[in-house]
VEXKOL-630484 format. One record per residue: x, y, z of N, C-alpha, C in turn; residue in one letter; residue number from 1. Coordinates in Angstrom, 2 decimals, decimal comma, always signed. Layout:
<sites>
<site n_x="X" n_y="Y" n_z="Z" ca_x="X" ca_y="Y" ca_z="Z" c_x="X" c_y="Y" c_z="Z" res="A" n="NUM"/>
...
</sites>
This chain:
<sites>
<site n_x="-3,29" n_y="-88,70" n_z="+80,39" ca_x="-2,77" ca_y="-87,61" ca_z="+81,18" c_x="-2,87" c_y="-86,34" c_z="+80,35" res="X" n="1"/>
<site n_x="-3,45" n_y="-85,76" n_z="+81,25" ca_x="-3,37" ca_y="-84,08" ca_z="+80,04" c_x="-2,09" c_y="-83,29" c_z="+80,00" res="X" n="2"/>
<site n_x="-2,24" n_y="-82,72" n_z="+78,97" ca_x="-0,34" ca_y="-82,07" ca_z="+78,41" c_x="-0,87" c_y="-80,79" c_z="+78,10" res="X" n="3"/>
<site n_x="-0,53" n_y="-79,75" n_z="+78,75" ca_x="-0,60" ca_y="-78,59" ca_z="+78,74" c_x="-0,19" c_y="-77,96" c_z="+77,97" res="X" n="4"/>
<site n_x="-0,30" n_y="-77,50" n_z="+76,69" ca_x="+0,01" ca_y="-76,60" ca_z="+75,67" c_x="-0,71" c_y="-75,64" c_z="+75,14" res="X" n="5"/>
<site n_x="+0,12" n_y="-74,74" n_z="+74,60" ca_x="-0,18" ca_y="-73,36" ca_z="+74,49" c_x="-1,92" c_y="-73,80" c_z="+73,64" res="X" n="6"/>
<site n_x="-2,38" n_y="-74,48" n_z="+72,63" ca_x="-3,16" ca_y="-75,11" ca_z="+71,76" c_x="-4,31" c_y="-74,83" c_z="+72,88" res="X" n="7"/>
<site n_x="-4,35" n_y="-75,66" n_z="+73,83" ca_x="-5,31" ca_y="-76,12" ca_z="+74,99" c_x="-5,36" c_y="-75,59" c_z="+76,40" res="X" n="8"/>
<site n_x="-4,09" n_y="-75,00" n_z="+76,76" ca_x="-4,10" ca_y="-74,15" ca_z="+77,76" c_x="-5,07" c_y="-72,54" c_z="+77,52" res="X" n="9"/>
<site n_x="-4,44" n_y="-72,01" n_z="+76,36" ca_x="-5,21" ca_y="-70,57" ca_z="+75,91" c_x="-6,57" c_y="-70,33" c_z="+76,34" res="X" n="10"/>
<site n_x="-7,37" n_y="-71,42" n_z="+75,64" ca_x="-8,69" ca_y="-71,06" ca_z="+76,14" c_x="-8,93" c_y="-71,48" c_z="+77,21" res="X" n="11"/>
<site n_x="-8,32" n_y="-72,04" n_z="+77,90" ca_x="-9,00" ca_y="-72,46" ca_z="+79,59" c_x="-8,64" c_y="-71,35" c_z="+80,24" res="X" n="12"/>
<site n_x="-7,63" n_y="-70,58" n_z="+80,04" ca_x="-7,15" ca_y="-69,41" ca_z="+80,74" c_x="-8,51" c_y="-68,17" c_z="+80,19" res="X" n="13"/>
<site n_x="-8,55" n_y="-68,17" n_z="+78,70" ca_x="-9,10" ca_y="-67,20" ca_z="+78,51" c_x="-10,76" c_y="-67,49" c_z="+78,93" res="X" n="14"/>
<site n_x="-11,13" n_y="-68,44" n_z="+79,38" ca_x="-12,27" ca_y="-69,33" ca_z="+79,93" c_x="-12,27" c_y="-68,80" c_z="+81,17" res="X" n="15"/>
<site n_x="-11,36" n_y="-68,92" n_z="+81,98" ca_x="-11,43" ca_y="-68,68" ca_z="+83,48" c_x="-11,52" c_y="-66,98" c_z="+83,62" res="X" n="16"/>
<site n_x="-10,73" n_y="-66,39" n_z="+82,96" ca_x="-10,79" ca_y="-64,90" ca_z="+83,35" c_x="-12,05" c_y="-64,32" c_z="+82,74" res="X" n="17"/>
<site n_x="-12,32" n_y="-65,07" n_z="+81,61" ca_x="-13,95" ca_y="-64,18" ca_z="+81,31" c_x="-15,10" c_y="-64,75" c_z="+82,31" res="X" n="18"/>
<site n_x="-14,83" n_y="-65,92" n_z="+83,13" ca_x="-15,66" ca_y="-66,31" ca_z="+83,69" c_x="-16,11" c_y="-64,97" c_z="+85,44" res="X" n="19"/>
<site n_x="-14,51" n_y="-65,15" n_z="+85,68" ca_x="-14,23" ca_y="-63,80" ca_z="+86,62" c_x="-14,04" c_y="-62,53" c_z="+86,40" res="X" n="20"/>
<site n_x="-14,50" n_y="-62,27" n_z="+85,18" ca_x="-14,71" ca_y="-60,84" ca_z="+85,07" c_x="-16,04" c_y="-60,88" c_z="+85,26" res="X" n="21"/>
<site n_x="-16,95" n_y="-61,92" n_z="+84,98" ca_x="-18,09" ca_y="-61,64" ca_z="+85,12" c_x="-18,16" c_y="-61,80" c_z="+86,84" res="X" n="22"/>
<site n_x="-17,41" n_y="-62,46" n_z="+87,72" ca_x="-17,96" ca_y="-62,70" ca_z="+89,10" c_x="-18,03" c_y="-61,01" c_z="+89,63" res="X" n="23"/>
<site n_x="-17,18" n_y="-60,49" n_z="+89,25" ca_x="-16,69" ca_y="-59,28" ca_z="+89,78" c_x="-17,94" c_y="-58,12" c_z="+89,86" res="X" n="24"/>
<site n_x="-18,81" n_y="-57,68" n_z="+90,50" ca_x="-19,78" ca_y="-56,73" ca_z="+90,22" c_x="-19,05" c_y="-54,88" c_z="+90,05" res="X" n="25"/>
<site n_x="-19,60" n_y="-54,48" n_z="+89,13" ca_x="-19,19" ca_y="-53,38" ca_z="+88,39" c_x="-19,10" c_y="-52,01" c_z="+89,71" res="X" n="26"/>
<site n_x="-18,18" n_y="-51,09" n_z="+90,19" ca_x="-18,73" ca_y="-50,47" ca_z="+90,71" c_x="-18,79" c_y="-49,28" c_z="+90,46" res="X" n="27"/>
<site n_x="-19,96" n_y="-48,26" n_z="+90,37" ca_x="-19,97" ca_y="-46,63" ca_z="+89,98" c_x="-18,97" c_y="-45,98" c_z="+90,75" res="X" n="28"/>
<site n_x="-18,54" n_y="-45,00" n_z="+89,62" ca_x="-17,86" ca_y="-44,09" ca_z="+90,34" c_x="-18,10" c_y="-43,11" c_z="+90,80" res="X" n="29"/>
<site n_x="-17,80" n_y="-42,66" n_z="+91,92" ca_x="-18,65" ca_y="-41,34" ca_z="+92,83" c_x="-18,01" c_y="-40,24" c_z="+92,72" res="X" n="30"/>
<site n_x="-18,22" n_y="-39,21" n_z="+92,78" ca_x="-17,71" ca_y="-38,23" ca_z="+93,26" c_x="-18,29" c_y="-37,53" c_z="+93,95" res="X" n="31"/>
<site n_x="-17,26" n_y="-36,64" n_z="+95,19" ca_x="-18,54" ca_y="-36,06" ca_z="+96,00" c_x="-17,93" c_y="-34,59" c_z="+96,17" res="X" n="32"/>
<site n_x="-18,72" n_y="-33,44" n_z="+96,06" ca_x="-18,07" ca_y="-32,46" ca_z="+96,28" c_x="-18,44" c_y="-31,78" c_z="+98,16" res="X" n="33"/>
<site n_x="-17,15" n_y="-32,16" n_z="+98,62" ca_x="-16,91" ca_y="-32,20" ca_z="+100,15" c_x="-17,89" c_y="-30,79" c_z="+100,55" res="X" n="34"/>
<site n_x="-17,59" n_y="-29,96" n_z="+99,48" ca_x="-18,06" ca_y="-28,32" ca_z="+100,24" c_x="-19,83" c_y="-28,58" c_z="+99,99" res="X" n="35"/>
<site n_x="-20,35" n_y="-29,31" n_z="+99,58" ca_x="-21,55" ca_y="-29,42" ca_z="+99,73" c_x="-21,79" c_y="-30,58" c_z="+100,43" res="X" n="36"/>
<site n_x="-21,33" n_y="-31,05" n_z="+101,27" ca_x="-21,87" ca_y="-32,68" ca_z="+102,49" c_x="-21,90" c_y="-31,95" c_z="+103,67" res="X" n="37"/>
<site n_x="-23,43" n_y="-31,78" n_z="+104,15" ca_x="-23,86" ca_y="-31,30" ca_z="+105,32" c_x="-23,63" c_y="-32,21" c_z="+106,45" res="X" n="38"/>
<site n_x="-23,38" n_y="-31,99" n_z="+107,73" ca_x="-23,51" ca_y="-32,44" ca_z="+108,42" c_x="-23,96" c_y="-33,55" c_z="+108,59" res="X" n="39"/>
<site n_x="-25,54" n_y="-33,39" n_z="+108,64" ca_x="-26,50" ca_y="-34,07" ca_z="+108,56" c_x="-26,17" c_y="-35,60" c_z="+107,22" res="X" n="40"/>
<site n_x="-25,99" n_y="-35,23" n_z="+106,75" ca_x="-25,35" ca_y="-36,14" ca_z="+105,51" c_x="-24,49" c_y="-37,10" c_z="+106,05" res="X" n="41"/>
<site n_x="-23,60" n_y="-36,22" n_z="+106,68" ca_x="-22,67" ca_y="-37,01" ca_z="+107,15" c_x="-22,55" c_y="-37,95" c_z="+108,13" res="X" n="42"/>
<site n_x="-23,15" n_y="-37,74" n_z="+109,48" ca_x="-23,61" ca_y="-38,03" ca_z="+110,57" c_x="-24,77" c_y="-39,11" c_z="+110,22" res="X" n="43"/>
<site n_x="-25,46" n_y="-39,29" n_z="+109,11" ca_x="-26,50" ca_y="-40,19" ca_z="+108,94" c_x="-26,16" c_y="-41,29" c_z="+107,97" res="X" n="44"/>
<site n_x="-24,49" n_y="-40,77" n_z="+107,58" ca_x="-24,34" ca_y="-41,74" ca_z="+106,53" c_x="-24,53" c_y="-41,69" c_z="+105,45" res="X" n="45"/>
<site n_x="-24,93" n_y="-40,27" n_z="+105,09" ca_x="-25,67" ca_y="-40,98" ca_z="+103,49" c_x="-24,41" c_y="-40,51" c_z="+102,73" res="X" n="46"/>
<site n_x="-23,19" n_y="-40,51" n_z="+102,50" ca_x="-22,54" ca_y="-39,95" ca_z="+101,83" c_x="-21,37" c_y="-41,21" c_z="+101,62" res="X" n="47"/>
<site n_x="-21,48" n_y="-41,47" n_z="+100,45" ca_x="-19,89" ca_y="-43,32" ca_z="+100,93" c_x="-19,43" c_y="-42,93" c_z="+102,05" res="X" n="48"/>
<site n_x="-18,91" n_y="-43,89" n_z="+102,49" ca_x="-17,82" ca_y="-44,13" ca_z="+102,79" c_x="-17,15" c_y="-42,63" c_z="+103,69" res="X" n="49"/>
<site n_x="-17,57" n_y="-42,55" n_z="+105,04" ca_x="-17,20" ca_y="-41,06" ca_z="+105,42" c_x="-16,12" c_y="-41,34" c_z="+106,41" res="X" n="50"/>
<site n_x="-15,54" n_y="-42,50" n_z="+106,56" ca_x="-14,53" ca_y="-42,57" ca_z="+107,31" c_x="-12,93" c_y="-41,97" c_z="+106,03" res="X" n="51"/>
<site n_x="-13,17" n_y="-41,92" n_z="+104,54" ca_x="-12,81" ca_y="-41,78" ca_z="+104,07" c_x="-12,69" c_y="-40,34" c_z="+103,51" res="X" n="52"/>
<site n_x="-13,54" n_y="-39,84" n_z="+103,98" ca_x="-14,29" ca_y="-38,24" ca_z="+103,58" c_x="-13,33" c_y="-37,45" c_z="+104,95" res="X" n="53"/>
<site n_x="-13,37" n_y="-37,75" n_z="+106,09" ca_x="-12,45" ca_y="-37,75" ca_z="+106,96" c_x="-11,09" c_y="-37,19" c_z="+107,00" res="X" n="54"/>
<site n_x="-10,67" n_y="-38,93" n_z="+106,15" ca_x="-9,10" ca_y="-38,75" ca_z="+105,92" c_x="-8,73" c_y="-37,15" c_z="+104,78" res="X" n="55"/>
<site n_x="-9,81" n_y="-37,26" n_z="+103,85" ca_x="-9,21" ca_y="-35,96" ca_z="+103,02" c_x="-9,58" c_y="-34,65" c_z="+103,56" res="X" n="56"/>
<site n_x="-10,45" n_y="-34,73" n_z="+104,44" ca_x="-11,09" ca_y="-33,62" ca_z="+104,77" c_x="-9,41" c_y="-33,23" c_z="+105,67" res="X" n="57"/>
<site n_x="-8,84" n_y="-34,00" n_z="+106,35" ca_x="-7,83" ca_y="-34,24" ca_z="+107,59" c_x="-6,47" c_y="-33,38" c_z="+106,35" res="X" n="58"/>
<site n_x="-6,63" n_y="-34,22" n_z="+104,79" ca_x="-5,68" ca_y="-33,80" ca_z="+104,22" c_x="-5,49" c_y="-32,59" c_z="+104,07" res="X" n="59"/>
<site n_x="-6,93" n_y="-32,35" n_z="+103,29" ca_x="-6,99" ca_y="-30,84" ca_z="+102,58" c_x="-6,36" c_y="-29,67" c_z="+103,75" res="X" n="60"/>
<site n_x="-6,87" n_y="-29,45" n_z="+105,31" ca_x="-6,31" ca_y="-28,86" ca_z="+105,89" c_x="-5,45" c_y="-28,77" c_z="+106,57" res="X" n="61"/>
<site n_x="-4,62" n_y="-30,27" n_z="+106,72" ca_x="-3,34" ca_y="-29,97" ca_z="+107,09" c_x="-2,25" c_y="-29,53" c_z="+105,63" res="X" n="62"/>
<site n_x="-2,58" n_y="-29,51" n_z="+104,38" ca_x="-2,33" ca_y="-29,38" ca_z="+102,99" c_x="-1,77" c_y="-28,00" c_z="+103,23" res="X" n="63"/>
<site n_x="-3,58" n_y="-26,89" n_z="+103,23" ca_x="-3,50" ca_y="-25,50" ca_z="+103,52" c_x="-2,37" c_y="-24,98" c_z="+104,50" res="X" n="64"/>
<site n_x="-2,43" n_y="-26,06" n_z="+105,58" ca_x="-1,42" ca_y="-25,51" ca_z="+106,54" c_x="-0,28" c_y="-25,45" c_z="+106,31" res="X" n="65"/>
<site n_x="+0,25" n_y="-26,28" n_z="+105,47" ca_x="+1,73" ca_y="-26,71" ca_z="+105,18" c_x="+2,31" c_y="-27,63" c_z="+105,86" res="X" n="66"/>
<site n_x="+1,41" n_y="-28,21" n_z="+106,37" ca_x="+1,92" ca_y="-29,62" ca_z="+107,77" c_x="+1,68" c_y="-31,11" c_z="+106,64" res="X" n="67"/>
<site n_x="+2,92" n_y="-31,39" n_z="+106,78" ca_x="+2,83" ca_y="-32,46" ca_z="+106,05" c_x="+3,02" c_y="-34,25" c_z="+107,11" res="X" n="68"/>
<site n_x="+2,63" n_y="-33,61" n_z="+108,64" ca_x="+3,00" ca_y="-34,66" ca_z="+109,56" c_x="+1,78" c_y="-35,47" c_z="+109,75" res="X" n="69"/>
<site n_x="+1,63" n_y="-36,68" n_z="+109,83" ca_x="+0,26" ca_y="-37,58" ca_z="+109,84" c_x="+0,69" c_y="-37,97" c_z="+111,49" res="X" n="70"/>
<site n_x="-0,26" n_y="-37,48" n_z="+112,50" ca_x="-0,42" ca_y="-37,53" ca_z="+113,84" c_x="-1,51" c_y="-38,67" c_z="+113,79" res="X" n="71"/>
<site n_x="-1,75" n_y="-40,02" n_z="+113,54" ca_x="-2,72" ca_y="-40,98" ca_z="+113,51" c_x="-3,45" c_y="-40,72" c_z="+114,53" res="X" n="72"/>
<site n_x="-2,95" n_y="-40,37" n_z="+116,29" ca_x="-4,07" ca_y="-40,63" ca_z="+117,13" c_x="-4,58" c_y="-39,04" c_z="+117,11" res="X" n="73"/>
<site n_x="-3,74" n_y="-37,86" n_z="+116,65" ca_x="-4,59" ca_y="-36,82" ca_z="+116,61" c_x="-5,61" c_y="-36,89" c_z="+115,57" res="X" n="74"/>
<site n_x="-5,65" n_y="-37,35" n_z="+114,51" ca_x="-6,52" ca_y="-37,45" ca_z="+112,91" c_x="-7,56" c_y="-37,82" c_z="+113,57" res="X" n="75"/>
<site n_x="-7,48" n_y="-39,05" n_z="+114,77" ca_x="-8,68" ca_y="-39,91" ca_z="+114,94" c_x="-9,47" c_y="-38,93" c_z="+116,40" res="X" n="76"/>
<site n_x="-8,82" n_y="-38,37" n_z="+116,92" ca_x="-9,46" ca_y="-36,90" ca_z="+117,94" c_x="-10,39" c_y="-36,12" c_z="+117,50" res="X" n="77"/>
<site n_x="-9,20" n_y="-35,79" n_z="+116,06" ca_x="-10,13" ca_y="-34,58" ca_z="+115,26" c_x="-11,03" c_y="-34,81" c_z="+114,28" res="X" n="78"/>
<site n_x="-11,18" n_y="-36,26" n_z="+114,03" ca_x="-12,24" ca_y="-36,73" ca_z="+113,21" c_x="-13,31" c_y="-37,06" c_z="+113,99" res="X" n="79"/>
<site n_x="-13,14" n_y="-37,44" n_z="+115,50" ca_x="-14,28" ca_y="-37,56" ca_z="+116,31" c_x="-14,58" c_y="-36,31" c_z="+116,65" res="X" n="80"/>
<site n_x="-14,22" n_y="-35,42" n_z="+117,19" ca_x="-14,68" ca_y="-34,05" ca_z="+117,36" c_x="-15,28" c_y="-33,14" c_z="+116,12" res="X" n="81"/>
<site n_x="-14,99" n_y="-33,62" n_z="+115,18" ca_x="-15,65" ca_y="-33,20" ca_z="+113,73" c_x="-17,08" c_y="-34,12" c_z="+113,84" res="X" n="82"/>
<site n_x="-17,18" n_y="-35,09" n_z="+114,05" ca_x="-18,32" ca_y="-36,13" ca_z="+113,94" c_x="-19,47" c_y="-35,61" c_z="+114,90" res="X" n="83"/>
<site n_x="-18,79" n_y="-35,39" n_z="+116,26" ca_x="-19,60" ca_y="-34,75" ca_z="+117,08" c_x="-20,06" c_y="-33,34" c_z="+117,17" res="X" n="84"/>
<site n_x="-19,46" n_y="-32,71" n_z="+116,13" ca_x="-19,61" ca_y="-31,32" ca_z="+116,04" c_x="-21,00" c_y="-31,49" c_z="+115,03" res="X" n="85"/>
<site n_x="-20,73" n_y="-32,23" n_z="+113,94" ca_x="-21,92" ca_y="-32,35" ca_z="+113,21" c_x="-22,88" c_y="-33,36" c_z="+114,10" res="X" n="86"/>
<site n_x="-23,09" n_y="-33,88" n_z="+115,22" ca_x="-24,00" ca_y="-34,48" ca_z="+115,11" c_x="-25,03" c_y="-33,48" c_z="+116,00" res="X" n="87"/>
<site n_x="-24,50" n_y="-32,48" n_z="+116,60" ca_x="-25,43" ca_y="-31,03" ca_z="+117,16" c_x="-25,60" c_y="-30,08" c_z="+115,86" res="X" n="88"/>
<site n_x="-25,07" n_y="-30,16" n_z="+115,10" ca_x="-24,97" ca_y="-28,46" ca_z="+114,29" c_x="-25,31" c_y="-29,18" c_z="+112,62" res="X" n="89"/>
<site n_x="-26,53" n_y="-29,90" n_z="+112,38" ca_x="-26,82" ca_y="-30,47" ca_z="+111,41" c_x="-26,83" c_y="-29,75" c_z="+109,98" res="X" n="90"/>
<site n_x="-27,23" n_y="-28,32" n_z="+110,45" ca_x="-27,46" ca_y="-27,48" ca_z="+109,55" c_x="-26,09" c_y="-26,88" c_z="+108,79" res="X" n="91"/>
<site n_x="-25,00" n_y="-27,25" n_z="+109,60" ca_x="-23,88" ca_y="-26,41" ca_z="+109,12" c_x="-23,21" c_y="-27,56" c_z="+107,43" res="X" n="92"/>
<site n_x="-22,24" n_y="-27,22" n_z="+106,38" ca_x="-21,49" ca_y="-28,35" ca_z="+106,15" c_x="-20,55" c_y="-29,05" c_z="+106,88" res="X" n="93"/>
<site n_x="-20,11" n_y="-29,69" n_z="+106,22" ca_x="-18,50" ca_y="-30,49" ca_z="+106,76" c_x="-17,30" c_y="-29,50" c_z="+106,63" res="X" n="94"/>
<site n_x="-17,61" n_y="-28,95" n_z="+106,00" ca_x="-16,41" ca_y="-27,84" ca_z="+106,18" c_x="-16,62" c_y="-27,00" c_z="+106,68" res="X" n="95"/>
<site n_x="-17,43" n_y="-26,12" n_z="+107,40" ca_x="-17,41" ca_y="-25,28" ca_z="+108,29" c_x="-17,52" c_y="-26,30" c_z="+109,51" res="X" n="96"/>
<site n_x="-18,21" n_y="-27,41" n_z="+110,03" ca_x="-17,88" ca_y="-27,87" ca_z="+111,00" c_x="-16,57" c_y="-28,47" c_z="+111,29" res="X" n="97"/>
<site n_x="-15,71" n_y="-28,86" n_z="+110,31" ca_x="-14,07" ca_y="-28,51" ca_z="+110,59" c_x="-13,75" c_y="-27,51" c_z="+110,94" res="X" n="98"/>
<site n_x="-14,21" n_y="-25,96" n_z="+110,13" ca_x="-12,99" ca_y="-25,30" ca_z="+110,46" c_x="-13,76" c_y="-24,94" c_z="+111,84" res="X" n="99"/>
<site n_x="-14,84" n_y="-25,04" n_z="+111,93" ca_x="-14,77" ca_y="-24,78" ca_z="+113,62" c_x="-14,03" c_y="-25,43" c_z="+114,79" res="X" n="100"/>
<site n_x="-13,79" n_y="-26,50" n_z="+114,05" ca_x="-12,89" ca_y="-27,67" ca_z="+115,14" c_x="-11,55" c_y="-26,58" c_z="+115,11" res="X" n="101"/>
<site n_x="-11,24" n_y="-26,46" n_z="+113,98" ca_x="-9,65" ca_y="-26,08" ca_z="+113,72" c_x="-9,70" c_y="-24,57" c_z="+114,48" res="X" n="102"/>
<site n_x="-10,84" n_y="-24,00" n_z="+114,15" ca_x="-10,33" ca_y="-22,43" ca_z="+115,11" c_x="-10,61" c_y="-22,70" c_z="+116,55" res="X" n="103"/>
<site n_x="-10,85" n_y="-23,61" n_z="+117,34" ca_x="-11,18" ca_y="-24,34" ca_z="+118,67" c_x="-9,79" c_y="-24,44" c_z="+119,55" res="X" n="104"/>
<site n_x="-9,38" n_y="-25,29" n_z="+117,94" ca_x="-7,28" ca_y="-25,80" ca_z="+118,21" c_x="-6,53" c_y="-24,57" c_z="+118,40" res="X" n="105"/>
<site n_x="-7,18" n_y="-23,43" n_z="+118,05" ca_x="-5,69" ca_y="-22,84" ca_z="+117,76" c_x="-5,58" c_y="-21,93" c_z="+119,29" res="X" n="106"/>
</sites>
């Protein structure tokens, strides 16, 4: 029967986690500077993860505003009307095709 001690346990532990550090694939870190993601960029995808580009884009100007209220089904309005704004106006960025959404709202 095996008896678990510190002697013989150590390296099976330290066995298993070097084994899963290796499963784990490494991932780069991105950064993206929002005031340069065109439309076009966006709308085609090429930019990570833009459901996420979204949410901060959603932050930064309710931030400016001083609105600190998270409206979930408005975020998801004004992130589709942002999406569709860039998918006509390719040429513009992501941030002027927000604030066009936002001077639309007011």
């Amino acid at each position: 029967m095996f008896k678990a001690t510190s002697r013989n346990f150590l390296p099976g532990v330290l066995l298993a986690a070097m084994a899963n550090a290796q499963a784990v694939p490494a991932k780069a870190q991105v950064s993206i500077d929002i005031a340069k993601v065109t439309c076009e960029q966006f709308w085609l995808r090429k930019v990570p993860e833009p459901e996420k580009i979204a949410i901060w884009l959603s932050g930064y100007f309710h931030g400016k505003a001083g609105n600190t209220v998270v409206d979930v089904q408005h975020f998801q309005q004004m992130s589709a009307k942002v999406t569709d704004h860039c998918r006509t106006n390719f040429h513009l960025t992501l941030m002027q095709a927000a604030q066009a959404i936002a001077a639309e709202q007011k």
